[in-house]
MDTraj code that builds the backbone (N, CA, C; nanometers):
import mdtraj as md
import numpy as np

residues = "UNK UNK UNK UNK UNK UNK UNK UNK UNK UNK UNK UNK UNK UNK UNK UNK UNK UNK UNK UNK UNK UNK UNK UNK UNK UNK UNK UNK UNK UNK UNK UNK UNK UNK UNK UNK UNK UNK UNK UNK UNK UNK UNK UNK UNK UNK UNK UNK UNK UNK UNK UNK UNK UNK UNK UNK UNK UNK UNK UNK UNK UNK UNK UNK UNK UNK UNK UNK UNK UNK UNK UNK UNK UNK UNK UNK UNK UNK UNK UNK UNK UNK UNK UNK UNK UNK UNK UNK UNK UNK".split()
xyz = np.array([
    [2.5904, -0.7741, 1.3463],
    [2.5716, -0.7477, 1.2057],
    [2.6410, -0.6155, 1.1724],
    [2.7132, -0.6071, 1.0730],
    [2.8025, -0.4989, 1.0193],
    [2.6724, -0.3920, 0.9273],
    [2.7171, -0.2589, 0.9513],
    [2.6738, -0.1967, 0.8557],
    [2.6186, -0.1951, 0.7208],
    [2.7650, -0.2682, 0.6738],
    [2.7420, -0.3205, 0.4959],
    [2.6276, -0.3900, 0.5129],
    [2.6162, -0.5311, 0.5928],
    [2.5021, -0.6029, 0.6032],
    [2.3836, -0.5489, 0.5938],
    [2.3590, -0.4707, 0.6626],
    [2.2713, -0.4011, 0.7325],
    [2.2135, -0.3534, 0.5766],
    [2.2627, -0.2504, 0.5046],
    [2.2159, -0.2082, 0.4426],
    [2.2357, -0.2710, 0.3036],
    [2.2622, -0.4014, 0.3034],
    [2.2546, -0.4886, 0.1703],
    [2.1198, -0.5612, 0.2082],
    [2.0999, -0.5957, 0.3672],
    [1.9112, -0.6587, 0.3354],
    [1.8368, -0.5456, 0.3666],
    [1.8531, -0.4570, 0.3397],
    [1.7256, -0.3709, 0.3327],
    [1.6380, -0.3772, 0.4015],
    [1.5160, -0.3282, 0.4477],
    [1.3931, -0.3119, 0.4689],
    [1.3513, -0.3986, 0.4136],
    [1.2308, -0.4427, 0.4218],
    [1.1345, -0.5608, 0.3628],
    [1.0440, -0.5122, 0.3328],
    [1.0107, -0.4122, 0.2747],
    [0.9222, -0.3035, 0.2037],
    [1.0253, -0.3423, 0.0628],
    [1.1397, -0.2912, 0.0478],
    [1.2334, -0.2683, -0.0129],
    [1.2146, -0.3940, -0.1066],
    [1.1875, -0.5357, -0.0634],
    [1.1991, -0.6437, -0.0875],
    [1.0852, -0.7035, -0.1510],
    [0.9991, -0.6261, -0.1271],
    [0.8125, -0.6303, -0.1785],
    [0.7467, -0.7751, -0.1751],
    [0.8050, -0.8678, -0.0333],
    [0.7880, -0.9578, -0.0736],
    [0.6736, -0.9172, 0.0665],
    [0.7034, -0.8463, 0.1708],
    [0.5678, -0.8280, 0.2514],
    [0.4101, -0.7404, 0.2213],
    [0.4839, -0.6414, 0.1152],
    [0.3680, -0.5449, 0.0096],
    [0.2826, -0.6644, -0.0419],
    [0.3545, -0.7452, -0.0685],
    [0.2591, -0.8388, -0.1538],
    [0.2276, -0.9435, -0.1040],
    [0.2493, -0.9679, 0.0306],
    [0.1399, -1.0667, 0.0786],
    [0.0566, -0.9805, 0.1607],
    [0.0497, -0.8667, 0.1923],
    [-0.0140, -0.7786, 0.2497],
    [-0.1094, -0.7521, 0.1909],
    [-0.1224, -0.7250, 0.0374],
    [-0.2135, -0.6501, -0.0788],
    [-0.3275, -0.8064, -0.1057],
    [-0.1533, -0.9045, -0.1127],
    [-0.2642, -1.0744, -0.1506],
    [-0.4072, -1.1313, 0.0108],
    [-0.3400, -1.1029, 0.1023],
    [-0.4307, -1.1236, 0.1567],
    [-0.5130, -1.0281, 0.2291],
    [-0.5308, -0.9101, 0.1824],
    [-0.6339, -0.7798, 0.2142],
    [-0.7233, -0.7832, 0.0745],
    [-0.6893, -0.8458, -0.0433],
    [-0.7677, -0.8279, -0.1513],
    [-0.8139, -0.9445, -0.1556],
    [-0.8187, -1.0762, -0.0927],
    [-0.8927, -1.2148, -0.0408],
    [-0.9724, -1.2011, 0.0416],
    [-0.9864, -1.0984, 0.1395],
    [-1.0495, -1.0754, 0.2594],
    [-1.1671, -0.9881, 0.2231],
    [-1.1340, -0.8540, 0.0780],
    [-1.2016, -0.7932, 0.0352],
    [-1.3284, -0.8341, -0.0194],
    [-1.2426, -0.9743, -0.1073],
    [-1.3584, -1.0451, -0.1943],
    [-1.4693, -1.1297, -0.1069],
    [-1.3815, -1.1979, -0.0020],
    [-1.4768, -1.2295, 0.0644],
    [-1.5891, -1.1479, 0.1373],
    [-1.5453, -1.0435, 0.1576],
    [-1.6730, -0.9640, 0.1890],
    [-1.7410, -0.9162, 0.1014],
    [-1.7041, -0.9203, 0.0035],
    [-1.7805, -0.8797, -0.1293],
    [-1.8776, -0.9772, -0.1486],
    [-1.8626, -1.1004, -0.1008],
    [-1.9362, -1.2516, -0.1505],
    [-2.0345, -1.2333, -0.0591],
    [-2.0154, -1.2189, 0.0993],
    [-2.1488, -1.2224, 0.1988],
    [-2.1724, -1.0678, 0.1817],
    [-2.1737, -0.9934, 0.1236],
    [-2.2469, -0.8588, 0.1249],
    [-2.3683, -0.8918, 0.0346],
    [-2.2824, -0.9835, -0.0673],
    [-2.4308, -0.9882, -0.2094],
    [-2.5143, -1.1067, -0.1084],
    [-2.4755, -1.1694, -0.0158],
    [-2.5802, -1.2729, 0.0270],
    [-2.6370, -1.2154, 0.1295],
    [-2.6013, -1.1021, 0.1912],
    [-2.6849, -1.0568, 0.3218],
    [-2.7090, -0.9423, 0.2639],
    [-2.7174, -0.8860, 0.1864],
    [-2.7606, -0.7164, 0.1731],
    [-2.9031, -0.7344, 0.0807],
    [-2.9911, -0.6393, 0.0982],
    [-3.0918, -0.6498, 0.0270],
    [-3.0587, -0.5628, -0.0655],
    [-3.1473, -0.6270, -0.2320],
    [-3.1088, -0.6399, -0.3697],
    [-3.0981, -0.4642, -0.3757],
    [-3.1883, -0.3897, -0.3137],
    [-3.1847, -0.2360, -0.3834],
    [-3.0414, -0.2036, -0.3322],
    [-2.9661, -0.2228, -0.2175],
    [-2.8885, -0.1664, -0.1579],
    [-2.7139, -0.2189, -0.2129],
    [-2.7468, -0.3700, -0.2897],
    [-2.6245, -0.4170, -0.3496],
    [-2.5265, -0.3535, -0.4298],
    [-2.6043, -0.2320, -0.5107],
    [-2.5122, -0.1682, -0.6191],
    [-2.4093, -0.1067, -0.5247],
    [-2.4719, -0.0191, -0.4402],
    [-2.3791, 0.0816, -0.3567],
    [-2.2673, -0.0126, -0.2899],
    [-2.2993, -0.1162, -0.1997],
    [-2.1965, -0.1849, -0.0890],
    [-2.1212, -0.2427, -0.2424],
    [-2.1346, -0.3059, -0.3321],
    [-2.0015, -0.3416, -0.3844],
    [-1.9621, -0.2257, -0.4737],
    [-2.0201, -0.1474, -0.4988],
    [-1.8789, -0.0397, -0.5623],
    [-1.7755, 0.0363, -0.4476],
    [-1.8746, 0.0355, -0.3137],
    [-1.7669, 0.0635, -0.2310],
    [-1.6697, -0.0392, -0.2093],
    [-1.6684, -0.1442, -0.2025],
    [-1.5840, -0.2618, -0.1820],
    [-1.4895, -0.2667, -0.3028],
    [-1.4751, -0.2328, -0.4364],
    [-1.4383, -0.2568, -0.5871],
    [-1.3819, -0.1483, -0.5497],
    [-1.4032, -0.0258, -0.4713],
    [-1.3406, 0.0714, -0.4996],
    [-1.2097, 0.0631, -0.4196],
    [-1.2459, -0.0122, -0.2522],
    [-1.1229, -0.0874, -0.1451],
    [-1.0050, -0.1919, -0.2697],
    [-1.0578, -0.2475, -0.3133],
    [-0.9767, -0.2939, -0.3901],
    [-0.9384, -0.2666, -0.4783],
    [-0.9586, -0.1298, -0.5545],
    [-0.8653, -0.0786, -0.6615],
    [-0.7241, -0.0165, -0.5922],
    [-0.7894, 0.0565, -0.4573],
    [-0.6656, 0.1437, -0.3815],
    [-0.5976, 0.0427, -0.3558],
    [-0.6228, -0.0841, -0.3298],
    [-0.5237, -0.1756, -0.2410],
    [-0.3563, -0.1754, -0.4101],
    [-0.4394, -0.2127, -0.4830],
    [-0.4076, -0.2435, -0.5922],
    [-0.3316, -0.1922, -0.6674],
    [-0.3711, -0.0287, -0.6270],
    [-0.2961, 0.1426, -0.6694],
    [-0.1946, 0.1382, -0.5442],
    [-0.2156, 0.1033, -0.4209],
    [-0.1098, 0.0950, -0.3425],
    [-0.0237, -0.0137, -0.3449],
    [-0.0186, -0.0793, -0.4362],
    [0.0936, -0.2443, -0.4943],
    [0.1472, -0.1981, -0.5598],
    [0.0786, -0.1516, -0.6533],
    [0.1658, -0.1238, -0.7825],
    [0.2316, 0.0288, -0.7767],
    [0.1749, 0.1258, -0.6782],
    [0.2552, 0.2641, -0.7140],
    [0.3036, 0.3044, -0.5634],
    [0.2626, 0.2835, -0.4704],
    [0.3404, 0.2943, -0.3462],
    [0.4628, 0.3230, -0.3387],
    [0.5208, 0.4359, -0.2982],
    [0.6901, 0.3788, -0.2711],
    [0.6525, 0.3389, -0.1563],
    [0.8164, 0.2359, -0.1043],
    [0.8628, 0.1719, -0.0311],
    [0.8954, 0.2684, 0.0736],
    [0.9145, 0.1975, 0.2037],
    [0.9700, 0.2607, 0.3241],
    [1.1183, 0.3574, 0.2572],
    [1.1925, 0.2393, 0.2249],
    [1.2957, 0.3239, 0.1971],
    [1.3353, 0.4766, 0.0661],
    [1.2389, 0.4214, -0.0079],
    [1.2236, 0.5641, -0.0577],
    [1.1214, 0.6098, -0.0123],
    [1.0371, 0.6698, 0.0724],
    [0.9862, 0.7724, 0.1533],
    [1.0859, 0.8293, 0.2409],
    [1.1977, 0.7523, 0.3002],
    [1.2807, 0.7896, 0.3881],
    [1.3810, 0.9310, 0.3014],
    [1.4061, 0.8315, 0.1586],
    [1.4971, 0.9006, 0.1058],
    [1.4646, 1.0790, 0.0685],
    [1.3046, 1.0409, 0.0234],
    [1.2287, 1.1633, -0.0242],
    [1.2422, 1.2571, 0.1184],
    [1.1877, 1.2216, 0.2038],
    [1.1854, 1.3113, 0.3398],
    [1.3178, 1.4056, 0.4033],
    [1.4495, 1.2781, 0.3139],
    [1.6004, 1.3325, 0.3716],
    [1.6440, 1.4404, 0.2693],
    [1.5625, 1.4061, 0.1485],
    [1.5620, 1.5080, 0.0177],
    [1.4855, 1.7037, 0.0568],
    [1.3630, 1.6094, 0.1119],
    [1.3073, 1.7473, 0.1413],
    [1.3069, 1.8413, 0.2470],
    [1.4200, 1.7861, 0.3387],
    [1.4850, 1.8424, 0.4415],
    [1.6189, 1.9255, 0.4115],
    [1.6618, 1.8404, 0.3317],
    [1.7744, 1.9356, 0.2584],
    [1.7353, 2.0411, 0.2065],
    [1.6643, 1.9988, 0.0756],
    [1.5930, 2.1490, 0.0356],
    [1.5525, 2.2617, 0.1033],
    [1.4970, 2.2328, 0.1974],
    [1.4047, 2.3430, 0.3188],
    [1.5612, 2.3926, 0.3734],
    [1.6627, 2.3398, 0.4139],
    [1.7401, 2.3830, 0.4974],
    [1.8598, 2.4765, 0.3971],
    [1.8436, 2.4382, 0.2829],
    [1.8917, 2.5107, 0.2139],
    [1.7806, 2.6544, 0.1478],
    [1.6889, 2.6381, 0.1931],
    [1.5954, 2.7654, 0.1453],
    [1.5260, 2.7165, 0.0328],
    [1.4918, 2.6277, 0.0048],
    [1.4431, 2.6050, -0.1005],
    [1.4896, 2.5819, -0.2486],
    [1.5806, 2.6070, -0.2044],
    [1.7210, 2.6408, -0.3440],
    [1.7537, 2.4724, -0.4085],
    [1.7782, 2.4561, -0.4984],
    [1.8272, 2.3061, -0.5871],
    [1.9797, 2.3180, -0.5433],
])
top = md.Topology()
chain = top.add_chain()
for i, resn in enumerate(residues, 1):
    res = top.add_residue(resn, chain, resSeq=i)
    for name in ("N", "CA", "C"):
        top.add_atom(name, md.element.get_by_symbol(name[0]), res)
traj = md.Trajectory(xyz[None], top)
């Protein structure tokens, strides 16, 4: 595989087609535990276990939609190496 190649398929972060089966089936897995928590937890203790669970699934959700990708973290990191090596200077 040539270079060009290389960096025309990207990462698969890049491609968000693994972000999002990652997020789809961690926020299926969520709910399902959300479902046997309300059937095994006793009633005083229900409020707490699902707002912690509602709260797993907002981050999943905040991490879909605002996450950067592998490849821009890479880029940011090659950004903020420059900077530092230049003193901090723009």
């Amino acid at each position: 595989m040539t270079e060009i190649e290389r960096s025309e398929i990207g990462l698969a972060e890049g491609r968000w087609l693994w972000r999002r089966l990652y997020v789809f089936a961690a926020s299926l897995g969520l709910w399902w535990l959300l479902a046997r928590a309300v059937g095994r937890t006793a009633p005083a203790d229900l409020p707490r276990v699902a707002e912690g669970l509602m709260g797993l699934l907002a981050l999943m959700l905040v991490l879909y939609l605002v996450a950067p990708s592998a490849q821009q973290m890479i880029a940011m990191l090659a950004n903020l190496r420059l900077r530092l090596a230049a003193g901090g200077r723009k």
